[in-house]
N, C-alpha and C positions, 0 to 999 in steps of 0.2 A: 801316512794317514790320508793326503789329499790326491794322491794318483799312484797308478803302477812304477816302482822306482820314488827314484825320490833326486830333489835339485838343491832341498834347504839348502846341505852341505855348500852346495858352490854358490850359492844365494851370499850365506855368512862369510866364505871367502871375501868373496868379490864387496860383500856389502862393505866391509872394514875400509877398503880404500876408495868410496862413496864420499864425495859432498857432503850429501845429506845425513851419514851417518853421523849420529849419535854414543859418540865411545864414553859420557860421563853417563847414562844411561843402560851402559851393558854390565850386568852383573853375571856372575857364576854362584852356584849351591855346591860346594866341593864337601864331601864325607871321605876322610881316613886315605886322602891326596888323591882321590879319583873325582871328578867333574861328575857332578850328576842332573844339573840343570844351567840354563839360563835364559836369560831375556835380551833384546836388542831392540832399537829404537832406531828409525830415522825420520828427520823430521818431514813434514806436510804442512797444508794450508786450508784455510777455510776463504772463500771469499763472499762476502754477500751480498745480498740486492744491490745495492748502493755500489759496488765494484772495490767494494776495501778487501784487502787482505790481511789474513791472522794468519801467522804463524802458530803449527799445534804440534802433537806428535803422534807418530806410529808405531802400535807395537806389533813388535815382528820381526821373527820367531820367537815362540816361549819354548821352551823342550825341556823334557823332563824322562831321564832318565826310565826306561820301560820299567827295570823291578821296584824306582820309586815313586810310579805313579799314584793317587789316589791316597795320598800323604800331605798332602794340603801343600807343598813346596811352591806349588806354582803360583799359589795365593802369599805365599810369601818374597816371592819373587816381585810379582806382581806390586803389592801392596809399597815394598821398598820402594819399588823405581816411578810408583805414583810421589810420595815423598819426596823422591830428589829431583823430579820433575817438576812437581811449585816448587820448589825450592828455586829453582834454575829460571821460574816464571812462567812458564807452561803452566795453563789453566785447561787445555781439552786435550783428549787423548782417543784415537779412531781405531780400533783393529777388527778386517778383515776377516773375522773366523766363525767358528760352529758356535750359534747365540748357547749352549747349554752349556759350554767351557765358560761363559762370561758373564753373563748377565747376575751371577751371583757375586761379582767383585764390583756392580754397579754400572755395567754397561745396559743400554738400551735400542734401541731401532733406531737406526738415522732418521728414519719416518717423525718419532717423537720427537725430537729435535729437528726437524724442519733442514734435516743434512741430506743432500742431493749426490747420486753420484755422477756426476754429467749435467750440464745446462738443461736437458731434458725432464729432471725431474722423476730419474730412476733412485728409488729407495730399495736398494736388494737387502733381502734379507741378513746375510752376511756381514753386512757394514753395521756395523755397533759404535755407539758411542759414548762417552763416559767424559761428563762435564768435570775437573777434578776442582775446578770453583763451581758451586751451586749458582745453576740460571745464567752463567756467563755469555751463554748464548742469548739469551735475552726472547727467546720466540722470532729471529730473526731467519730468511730463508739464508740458505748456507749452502754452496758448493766444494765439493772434496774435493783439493787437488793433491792426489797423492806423489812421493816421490818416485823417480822412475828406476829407483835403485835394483827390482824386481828384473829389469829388464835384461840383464846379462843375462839370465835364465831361459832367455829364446833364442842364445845361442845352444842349440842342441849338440855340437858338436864339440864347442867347450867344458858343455857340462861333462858329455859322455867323457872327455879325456882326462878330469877332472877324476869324476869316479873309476877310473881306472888306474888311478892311484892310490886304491883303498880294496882290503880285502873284499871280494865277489860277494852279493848277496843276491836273494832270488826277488824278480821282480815278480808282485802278485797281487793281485785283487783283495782289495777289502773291504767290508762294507760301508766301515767309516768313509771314505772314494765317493761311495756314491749322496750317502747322507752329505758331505760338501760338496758336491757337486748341485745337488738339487739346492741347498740355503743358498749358495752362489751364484746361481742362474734363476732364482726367483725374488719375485719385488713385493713390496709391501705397495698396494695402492689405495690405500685408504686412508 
């Protein structure tokens, strides 16, 4: 969805044996023993004016199975792992993605929330976030410090040997590509 080819795969690999990851926070959607969704979580931080730091989390990847998309799963997916996230003490929740997948689970602009990506004071559009206690933020400014769990994914030569442990697929343009690209390389400034 987000470029020619794809990394998730060796993203989720490699994320499993992350620090940062999150294994009370990964679920699966399984139908009649075939996997057809799930969610994953690593955690991040907020830190604000003052130089405190919070502890929060990240979601990411959601995946849902292509023939069952547009079946509300991922709203159930979602919805769960907001649940066992207070549960766990986690009150704010940040993910990275296209606002029209999200804002309908109650995510919003980092902007409204006064969430920063960078000490500069960049709000891209892409960073959403989703108070899961109401006003925890408090109207406080806020810097994202996410985890650097993504990072294995720059190794290009890993990933390629990676996917070449799975049957061939064609790498192609889609338009969804460019729609994340444009949310992710633009800011909200207002």
């Amino acid at each position: 969805m987000y470029k020619p080819g794809a990394d998730e795969h060796y993203y989720v690999h490699m994320m499993r044996k992350h620090t940062d990851f999150i294994p009370e926070l990964a679920f699966v959607l399984e139908k009649n023993g075939e996997i057809i969704g799930n969610i994953m979580y690593t955690k991040a931080w907020l830190v604000d004016e003052d130089g405190n730091r919070k502890s929060i989390v990240t979601l990411g990847p959601l995946c849902i199975s292509p023939k069952y998309q547009r079946h509300r799963l991922g709203k159930i997916l979602i919805e769960h792992s907001f649940d066992v996230a207070i549960k766990m003490g986690y009150d704010v929740n940040i993910n990275f993605g296209n606002p029209g997948n999200y804002v309908s689970r109650g995510f919003v602009s980092c902007k409204k929330k006064n969430v920063s990506f960078g000490a500069k004071g960049n709000y891209p559009v892409a960073l959403l976030v989703r108070e899961l206690i109401p006003d925890v933020l408090d109207g406080k400014k806020w810097i994202y410090i996410p985890s650097n769990a993504a990072e294995c994914c720059n190794d290009i030569q890993a990933v390629e040997e990676f996917d070449a442990t799975f049957p061939p697929k064609e790498k192609k343009w889609m338009p969804s590509q460019e729609e994340f690209y444009i949310y992710s390389h633009s800011s909200v400034v207002r």
